[in-house]
C-alpha positions as CSV (number, residue, x, y, z in Angstrom):
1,X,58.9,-36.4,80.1
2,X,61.5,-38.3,81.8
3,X,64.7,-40.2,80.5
4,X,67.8,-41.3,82.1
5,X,70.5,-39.1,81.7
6,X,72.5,-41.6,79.7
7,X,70.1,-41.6,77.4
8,X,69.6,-37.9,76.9
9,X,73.4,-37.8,76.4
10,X,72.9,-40.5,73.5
11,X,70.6,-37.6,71.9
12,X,74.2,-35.6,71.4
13,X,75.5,-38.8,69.9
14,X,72.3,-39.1,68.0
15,X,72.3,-35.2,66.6
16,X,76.1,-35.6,65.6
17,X,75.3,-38.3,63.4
18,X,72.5,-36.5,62.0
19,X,74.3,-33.8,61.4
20,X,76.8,-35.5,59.8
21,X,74.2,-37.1,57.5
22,X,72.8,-33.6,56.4
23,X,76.5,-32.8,55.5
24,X,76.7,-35.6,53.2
25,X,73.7,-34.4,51.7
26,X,74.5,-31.1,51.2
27,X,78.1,-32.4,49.8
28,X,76.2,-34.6,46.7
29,X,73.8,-32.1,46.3
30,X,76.5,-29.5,45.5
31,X,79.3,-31.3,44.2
32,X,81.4,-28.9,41.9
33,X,81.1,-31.8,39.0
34,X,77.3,-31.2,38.9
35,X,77.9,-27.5,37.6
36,X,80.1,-29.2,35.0
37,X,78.0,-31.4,34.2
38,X,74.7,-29.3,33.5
39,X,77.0,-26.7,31.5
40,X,78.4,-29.6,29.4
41,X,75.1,-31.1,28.9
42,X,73.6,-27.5,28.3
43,X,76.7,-26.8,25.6
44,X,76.1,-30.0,23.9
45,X,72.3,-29.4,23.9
46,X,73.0,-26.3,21.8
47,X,76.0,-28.0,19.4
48,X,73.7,-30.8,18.6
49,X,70.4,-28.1,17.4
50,X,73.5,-26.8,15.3
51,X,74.5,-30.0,14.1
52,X,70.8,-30.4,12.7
53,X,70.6,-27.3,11.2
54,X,74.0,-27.9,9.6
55,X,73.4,-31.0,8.0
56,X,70.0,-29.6,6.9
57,X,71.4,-27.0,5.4
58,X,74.1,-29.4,3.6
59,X,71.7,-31.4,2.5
60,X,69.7,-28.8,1.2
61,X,73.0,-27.3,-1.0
62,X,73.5,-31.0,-2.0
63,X,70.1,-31.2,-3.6
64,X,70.5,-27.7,-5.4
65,X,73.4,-29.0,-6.8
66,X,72.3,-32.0,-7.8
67,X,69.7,-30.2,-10.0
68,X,72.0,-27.9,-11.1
69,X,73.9,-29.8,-12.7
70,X,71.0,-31.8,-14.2
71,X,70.3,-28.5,-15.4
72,X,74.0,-28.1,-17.2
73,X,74.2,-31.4,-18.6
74,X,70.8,-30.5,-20.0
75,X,71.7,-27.7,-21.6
76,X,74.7,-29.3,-23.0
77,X,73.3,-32.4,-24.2
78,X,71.0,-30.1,-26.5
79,X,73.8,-27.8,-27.4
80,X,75.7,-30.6,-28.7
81,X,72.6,-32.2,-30.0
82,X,72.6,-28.8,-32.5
83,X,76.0,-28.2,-33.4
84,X,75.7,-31.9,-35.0
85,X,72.8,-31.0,-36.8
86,X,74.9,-27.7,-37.9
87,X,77.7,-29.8,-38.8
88,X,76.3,-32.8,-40.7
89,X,75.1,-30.2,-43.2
90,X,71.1,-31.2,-42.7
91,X,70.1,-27.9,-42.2
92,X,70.0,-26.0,-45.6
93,X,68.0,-23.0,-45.3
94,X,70.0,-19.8,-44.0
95,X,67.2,-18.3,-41.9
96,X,67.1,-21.9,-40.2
97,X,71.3,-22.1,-39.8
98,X,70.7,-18.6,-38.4
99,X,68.3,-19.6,-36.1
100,X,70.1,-22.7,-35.3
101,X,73.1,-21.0,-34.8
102,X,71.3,-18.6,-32.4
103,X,70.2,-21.3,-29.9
104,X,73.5,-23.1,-30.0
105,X,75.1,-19.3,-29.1
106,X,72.3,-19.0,-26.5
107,X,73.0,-22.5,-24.8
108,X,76.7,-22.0,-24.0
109,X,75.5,-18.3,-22.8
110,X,73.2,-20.4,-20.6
111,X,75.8,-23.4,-20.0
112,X,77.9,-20.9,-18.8
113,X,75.2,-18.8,-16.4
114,X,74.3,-22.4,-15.4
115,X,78.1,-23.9,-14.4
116,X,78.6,-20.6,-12.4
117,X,75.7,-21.4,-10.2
118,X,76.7,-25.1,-9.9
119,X,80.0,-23.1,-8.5
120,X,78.6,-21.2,-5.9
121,X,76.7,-23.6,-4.9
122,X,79.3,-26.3,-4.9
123,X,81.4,-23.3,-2.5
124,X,78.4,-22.9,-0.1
125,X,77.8,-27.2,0.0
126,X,81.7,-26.9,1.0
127,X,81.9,-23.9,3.5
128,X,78.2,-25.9,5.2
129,X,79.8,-29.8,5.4
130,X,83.0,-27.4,6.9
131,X,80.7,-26.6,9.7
132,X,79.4,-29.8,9.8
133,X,82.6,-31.6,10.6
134,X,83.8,-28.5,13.2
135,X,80.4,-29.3,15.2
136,X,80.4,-32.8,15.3
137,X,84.2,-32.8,16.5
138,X,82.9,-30.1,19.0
139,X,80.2,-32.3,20.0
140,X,82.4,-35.5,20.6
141,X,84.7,-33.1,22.4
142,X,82.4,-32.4,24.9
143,X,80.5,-35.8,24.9
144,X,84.3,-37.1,26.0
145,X,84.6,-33.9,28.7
146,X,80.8,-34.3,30.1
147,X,81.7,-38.5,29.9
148,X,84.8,-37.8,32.3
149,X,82.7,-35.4,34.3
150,X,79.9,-38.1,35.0
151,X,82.1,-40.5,36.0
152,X,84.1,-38.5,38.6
153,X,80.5,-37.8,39.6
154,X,79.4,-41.3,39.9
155,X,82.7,-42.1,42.3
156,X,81.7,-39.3,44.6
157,X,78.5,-40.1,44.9
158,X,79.6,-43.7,45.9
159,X,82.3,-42.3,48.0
160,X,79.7,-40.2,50.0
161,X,76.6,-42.6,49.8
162,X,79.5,-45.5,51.7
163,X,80.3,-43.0,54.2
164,X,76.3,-42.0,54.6
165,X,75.4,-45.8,54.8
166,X,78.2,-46.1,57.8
167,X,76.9,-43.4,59.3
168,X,73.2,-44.8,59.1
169,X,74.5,-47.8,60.7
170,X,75.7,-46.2,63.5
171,X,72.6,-44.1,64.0
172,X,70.6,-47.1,63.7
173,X,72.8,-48.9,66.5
174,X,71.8,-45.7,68.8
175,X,68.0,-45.4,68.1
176,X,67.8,-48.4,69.2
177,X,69.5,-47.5,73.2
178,X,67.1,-44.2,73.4
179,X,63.2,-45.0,74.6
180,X,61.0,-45.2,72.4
181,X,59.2,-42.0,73.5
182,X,62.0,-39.8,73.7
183,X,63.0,-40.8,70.2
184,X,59.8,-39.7,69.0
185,X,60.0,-36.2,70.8
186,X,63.4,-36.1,69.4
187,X,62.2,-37.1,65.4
188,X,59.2,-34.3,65.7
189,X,61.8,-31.8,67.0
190,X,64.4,-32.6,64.4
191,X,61.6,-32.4,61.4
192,X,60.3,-29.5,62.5
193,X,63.9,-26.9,63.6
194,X,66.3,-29.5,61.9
195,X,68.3,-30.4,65.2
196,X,66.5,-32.2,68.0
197,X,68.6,-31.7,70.3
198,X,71.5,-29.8,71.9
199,X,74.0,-29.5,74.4
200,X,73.3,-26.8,77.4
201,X,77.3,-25.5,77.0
202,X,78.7,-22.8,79.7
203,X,74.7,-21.7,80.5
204,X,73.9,-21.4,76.2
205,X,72.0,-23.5,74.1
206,X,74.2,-24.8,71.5
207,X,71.3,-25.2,69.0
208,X,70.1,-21.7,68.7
209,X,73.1,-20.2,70.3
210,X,71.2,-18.3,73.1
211,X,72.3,-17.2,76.5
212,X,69.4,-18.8,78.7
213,X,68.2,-16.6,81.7
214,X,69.2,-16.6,85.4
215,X,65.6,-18.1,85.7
216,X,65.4,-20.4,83.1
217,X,69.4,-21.5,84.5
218,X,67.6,-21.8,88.0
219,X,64.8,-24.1,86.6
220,X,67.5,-26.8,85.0
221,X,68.8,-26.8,88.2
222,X,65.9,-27.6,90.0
223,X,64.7,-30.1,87.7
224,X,65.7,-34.0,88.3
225,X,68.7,-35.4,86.0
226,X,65.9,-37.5,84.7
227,X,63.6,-34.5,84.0
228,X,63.5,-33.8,80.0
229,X,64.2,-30.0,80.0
230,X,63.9,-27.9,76.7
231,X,65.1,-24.6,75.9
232,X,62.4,-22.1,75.8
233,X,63.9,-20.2,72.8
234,X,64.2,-23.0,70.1
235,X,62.0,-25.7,72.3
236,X,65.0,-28.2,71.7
237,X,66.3,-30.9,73.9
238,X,68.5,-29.7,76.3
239,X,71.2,-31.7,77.2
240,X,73.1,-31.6,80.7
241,X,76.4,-32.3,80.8
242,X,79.8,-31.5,83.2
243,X,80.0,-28.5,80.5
244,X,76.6,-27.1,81.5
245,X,77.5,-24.5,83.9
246,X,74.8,-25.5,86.2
């Protein structure tokens, strides 16, 4: 293949611009605030299960006491219910005020058995919506954290995709002064090793950093400034300049 020197040197111009793309890249996909952001989202992930397990629980207590205490006001109602009959003198027959008196004795017993649970569970209802309220200030915690994190994500990533759209531009501007065929050579070289092309520096490829041979050195020599010449290590573009050592 043959190309005017000019526009070999434009392949330099062309690879620094590329390379300066694949930096940007590398910068967004590794931007510290991504870390940040998949451990916040990961934290909150796990506060939020918690939070439904919390309130489930809460709710659970709320609905024990709830009949608990359906329970108690049972038992008193029918306490009380007795001690009347006891007191307005209906009952006349000893063994029945014995036995009366027995299940009146037996109802506080039970009252009391009863408003001791209520108790406990009123304690664990407390300790549970406790929990509830220290997770869901958690949670907004780090919804406000991973909030601040995403946006100083979102202005780097527009900081990086202006600079990447300039650059593009630029590139653009330069395809466009290379022939067509040398482009292409250039493309399928840069898919395929990453760098298309490189600058033959002081007798050394500057893509894959090798010291060519005497009799590779005396081939570029030989060849026309118009010949395409490739290293025979990486198979890259080699580009002749002043700095060549040729």
């Amino acid at each position: 293949m043959k190309a005017a020197p000019e526009a070999q040197k434009r392949l330099l111009d062309l690879a620094e611009r590329d390379a300066a793309l694949d930096r940007l890249r590398h910068r967004r996909r590794t931007l510290p605030e991504l870390a940040g952001i998949e451990e916040q989202s990961k934290k909150l992930a796990q506060v939020s299960t918690q939070i439904i397990a919390a309130e489930t629980e809460a709710a659970d207590l709320g609905r024990d006491q709830s009949k608990a205490e359906s329970d108690v006001d049972a038992v008193r109602l029918r306490a009380e219910r007795d001690r009347k009959r006891l007191d307005s003198g209906q009952v006349s027959s000893p063994k029945d005020l014995a036995s009366l008196q027995s299940e009146i004795t037996s109802l506080h017993r039970r009252q009391g058995d009863l408003e001791e649970v209520v108790l406990e569970i009123m304690e664990r209802r407390e300790a549970a919506d406790t929990k509830v309220a220290d997770l869901r200030a958690e949670r907004d915690e780090l919804t406000a954290t991973l909030s601040v994190a995403e946006s100083r994500r979102d202005e780097a990533f527009a900081e990086i995709d202006k600079e990447a759209g300039e650059v593009r531009d630029r590139r653009a501007v330069l395809s466009a002064e290379i022939p067509a065929d040398l482009l292409k050579l250039y493309e399928k070289l840069r898919e395929s090793s990453g760098v298309g092309a490189a600058m033959l520096q002081g007798g050394r490829c500057q893509g894959c950093r090798t010291t060519l041979s005497i009799a590779d050195l005396n081939q570029i020599r030989a060849a026309a400034p118009d010949e395409v010449v490739r290293c025979e290590e990486c198979r890259r573009i080699l580009v002749r300049t002043p700095e060549s050592g040729l």
